[in-house]
C-alpha positions in Angstrom: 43.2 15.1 -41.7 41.4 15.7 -38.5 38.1 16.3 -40.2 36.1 15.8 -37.2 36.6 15.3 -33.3 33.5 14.5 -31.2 33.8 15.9 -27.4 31.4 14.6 -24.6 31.0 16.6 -22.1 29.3 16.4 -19.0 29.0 20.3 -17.9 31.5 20.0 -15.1 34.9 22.5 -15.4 36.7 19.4 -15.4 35.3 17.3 -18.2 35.6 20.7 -20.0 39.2 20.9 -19.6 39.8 18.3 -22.5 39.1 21.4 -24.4 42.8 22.4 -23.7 43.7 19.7 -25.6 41.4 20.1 -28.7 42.4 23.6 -29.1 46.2 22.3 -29.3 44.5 20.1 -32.1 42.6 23.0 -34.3 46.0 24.9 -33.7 47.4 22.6 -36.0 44.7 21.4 -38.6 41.1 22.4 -39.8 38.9 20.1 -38.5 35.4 20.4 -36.5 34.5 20.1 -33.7 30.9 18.2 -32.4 29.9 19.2 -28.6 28.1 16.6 -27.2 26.1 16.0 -23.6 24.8 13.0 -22.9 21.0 13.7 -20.4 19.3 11.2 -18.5 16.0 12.9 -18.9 14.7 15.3 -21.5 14.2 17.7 -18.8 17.9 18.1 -18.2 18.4 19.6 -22.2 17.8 23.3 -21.9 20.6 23.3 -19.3 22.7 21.1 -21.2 22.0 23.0 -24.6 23.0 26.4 -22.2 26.5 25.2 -21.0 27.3 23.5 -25.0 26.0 26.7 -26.4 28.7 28.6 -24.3 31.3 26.1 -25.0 30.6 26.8 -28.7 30.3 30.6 -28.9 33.9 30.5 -27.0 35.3 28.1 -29.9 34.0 30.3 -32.3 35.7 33.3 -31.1 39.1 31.2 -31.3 37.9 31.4 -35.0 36.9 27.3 -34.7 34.0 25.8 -36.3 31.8 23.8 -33.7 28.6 22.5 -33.4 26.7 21.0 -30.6 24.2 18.2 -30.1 22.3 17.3 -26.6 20.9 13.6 -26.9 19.0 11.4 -24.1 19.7 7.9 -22.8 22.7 6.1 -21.1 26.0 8.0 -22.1 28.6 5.6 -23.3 25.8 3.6 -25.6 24.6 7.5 -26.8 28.0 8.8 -27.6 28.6 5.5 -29.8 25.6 6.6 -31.2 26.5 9.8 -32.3 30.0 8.5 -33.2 28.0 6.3 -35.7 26.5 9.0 -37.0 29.1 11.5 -37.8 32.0 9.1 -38.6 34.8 11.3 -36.6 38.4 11.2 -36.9 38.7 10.8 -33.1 36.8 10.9 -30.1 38.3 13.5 -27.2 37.2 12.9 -23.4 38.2 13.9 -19.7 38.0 10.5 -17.9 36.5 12.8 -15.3 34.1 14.8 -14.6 31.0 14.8 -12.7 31.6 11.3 -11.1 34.9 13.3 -9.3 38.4 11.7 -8.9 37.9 8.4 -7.1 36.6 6.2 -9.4 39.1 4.1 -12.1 39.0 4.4 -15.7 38.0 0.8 -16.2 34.2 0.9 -15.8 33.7 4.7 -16.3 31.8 5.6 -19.2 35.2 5.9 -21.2 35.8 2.7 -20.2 32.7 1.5 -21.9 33.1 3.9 -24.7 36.6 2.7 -25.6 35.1 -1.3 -25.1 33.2 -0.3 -28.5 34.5 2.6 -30.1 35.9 2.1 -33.6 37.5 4.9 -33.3 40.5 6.1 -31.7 39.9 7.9 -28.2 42.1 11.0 -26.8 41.9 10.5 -23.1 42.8 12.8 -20.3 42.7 12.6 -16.2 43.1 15.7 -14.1 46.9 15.7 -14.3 46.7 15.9 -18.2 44.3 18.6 -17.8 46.8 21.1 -16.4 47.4 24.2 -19.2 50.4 22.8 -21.5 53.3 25.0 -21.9 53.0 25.7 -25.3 50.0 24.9 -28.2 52.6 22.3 -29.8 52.2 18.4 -29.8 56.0 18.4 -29.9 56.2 14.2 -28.8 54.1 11.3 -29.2 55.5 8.2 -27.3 54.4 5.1 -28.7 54.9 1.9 -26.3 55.3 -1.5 -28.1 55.2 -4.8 -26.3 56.8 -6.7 -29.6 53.8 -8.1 -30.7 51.8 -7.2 -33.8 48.7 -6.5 -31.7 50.4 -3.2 -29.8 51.6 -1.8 -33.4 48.1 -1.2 -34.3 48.2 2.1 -33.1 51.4 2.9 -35.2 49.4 4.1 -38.1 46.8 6.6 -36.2 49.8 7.9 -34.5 52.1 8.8 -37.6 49.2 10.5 -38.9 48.9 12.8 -36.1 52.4 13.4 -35.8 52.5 14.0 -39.5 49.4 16.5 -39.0 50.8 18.3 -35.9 54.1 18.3 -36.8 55.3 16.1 -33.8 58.2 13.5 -33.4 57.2 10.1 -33.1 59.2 7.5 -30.8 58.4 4.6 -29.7 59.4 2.7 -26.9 59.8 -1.0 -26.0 57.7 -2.4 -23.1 59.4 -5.5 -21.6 58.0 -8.2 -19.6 58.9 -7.0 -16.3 57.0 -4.0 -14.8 55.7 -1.9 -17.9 53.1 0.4 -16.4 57.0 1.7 -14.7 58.5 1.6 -17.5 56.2 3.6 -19.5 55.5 6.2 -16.8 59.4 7.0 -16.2 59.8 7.3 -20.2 56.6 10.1 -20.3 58.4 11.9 -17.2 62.0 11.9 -18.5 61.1 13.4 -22.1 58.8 16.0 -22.8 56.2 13.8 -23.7 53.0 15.9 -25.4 51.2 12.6 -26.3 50.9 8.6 -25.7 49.5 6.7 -28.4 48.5 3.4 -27.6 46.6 -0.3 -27.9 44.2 -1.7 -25.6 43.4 -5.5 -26.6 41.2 -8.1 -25.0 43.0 -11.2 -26.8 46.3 -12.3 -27.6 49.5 -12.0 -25.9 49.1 -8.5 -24.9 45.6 -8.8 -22.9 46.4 -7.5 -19.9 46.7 -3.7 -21.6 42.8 -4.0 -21.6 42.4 -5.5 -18.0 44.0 -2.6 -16.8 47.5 -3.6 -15.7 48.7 -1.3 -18.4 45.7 1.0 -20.0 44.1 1.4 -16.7 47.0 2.4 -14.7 48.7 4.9 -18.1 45.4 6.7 -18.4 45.0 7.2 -15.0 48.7 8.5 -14.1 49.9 10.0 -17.3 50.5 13.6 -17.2 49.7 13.8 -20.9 46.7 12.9 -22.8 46.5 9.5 -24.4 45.5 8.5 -27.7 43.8 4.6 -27.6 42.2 2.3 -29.5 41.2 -1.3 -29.7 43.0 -3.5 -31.6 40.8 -3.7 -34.2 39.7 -0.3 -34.7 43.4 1.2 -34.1 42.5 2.4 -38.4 44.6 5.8 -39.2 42.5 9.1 -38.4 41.9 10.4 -42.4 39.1 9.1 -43.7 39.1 8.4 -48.0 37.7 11.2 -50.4 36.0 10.1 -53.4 
């Protein structure tokens, strides 16, 4: 199951909004939650320990388990960091925050998160931060290009629409204009989720150069779930 999401945050309202989406999560299964800010200087931590200490007292009214964790250094290579650490199912982000609305995802610090993450990432920009009319993931849209590299993410997302209860569909991504393609499909169905690859090789590397990812995480007016290619692995982790 969802044992364990990690959330970065960067004490802006807006990079706080992905919490929207990690409630609809803990509506659904048990997992727990690790709040994370990312400082550039020690002196920064009381303030960021204040704003993850509120963010965690809310949770824990909603009756979620939460912890929080305030860590110095540069934030994408800090957050992998901590992901090494605690091992957790996903990793949920705003792809804004702080740095405001003009800058592109490519090059961010989820950019540079997802360029080493081995695990999956649920993304969100502004327009996926709006309150969702209802707590459900109801649809997760899966694009597929044909190729065995975009099916990666075919596992990760049957488990989460196993968890949630969702429908999964999937949809094929032709040669012509895609990023179209993909957006129309979100805006015609009610769309809860998009669960998909980014790859740097192969037939399919221009998801990772940001003729597809880039231009889906930006626009999307649902969260997206992403991975690498290689580190698209299913979000339960083995018992022994």
């Amino acid at each position: 199951m969802l044992e364990r999401i990690l959330v970065p945050l960067d004490g802006s309202p807006l990079s706080d909004r992905i919490l929207v989406h990690v409630r609809r999560l803990l509506h659904a299964v048990d997992g727990e939650v690790t709040l994370l800010r990312v400082v550039e200087r020690a002196a920064l931590a009381d303030e960021a320990r204040e704003h993850l200490d509120q963010v965690e007292a809310a949770l824990h009214a909603e009756g979620a388990r939460a912890t929080t964790r305030v860590v110095v250094g540069e934030p994408a290579a800090r957050i992998i960091d901590v992901a090494t650490e605690i091992e957790p199912s996903l990793i949920a982000m705003a792809t804004h925050g702080r740095t405001g609305l003009g800058r592109a995802f490519l090059g961010t610090v989820c950019g540079r998160v997802l360029a080493s993450s081995r695990w999956p990432l649920l993304l969100a920009n502004p327009l996926a931060l709006e309150e969702p009319d209802t707590l459900r993931f109801r649809k997760i849209l899966v694009p597929l290009d044909g190729g065995e590299a975009s099916s990666a993410i075919l596992p990760a997302a049957a488990e989460l629409a196993r968890l949630l209860g969702a429908e999964l569909e999937t949809v094929h991504v032709a040669e012509g204009p895609p990023v179209a393609g993909i957006l129309d499909a979100i805006d015609e169905e009610p769309v809860d989720l998009v669960a998909m690859v980014a790859s740097d090789r192969g037939a399919i590397e221009r998801w990772i150069n940001g003729s597809v990812s880039d231009p889906i995480i930006r626009r999307s007016r649902c969260p997206v779930l992403i991975a690498r290619a290689g580190a698209a692995a299913p979000l339960t982790r083995s018992t022994p």
